[in-house]
N, C-alpha and C positions, 0 to 999 in steps of 0.2 A: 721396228725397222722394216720388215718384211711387208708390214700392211701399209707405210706409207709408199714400197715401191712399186706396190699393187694398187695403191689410188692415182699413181705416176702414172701408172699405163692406161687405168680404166676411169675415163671421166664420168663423173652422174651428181646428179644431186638426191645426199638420200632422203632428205627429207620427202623430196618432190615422188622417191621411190616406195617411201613407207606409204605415202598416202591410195598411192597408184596400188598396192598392196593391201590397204584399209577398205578400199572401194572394192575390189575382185571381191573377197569376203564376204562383204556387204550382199552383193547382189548372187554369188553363192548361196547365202544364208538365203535371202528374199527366193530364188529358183528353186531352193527345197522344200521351202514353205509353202510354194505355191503349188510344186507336184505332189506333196502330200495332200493338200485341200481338194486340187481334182480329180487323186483318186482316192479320196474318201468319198466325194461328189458319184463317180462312176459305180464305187461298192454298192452305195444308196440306189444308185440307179437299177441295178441287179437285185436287189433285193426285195425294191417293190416289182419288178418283174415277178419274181418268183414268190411273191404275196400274193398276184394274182393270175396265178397260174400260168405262164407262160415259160417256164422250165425246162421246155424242148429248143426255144427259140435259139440260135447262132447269132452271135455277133461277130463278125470277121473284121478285126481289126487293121488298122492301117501299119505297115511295118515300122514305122516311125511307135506306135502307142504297143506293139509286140515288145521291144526292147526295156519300155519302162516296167510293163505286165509283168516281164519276167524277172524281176526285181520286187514288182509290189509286193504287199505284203497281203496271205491269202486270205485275210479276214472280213467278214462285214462290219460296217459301221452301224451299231445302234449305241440303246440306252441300256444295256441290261445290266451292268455293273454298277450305272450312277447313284444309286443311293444306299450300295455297300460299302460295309467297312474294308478295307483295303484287306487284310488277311481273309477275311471270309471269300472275297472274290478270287481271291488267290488259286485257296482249297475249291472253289468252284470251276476255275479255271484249268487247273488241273485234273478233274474229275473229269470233266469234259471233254480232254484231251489226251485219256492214256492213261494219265495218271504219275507223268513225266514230262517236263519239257525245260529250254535253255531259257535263264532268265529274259534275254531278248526278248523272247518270243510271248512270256506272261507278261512284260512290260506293253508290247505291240497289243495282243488281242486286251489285254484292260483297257489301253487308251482307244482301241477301235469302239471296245464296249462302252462308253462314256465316263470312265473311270481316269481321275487325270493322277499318276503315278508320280511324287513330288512335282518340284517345281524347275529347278535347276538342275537336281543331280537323280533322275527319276531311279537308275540303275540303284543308288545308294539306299534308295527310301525301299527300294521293294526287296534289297536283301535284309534289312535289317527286321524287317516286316516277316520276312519267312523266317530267321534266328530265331526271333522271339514266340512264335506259332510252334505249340505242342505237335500238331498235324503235319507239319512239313519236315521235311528231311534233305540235305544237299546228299545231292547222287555220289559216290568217292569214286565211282568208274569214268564218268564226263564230266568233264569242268564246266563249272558254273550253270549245271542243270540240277532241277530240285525235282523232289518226289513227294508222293503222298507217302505218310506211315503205315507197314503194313498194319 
């Protein structure tokens, strides 16, 4: 009763509203995909800089590409993971890095390193991956961050 005297007052058509709601999404999905692509595009960029020596150089960003910066994610983009097995990159990843870090973050630099971390539910594939690995251990002080075994 309560919802028909709330469609009493507020005309719309939902259908017309779900779709209008289908598309934001859509093009959400499309604008993240594509900031991801040009700053793995820009990591690349910096990397062959600093393959060829030029390490000192500044780049001074536009403050529009400051704000995405400070969100990116700090990895480079290569190949160094692509033709390991997900657990081995894992322990490698973590070696690399301390010797600790939040699953986020071994999902991000595997997939920086050429390593594609499932498909759908990448999160699900790379804990069940560290479970089952002798070498790894879930941290019980921070949530959802793994370690290497002493």
């Amino acid at each position: 009763m309560v919802r028909n005297e709330l469609l009493s007052l507020v005309k719309f058509d939902a259908e017309q509203l779900r779709n209008a709601i289908e598309k934001c999404d859509r093009e959400a999905h499309e604008l993240s995909r594509r900031r991801d692509e040009v700053m793995a595009l820009a990591s690349l960029y910096r990397e062959l800089l600093r393959t060829h020596g030029f390490e000192n150089i500044t780049i001074t960003p536009s403050p529009a590409t400051m704000r995405v910066e400070a969100k990116a994610p700090s990895v480079v983009v290569h190949r160094r993971f692509r033709d390991m097995k997900l657990a081995d990159a894992i322990v490698t990843c973590l070696s690399d890095h301390g010797g600790k870090l939040h699953a986020s973050k071994i999902v991000e630099i595997l997939t920086a390193g050429g390593l594609r971390v499932g498909r759908k539910y990448p999160m699900s594939t790379l804990t069940t991956a560290m479970r089952r690995d002798d070498r790894i251990e879930k941290d019980p002080t921070v949530r959802n961050t793994w370690r290497l075994k002493s």
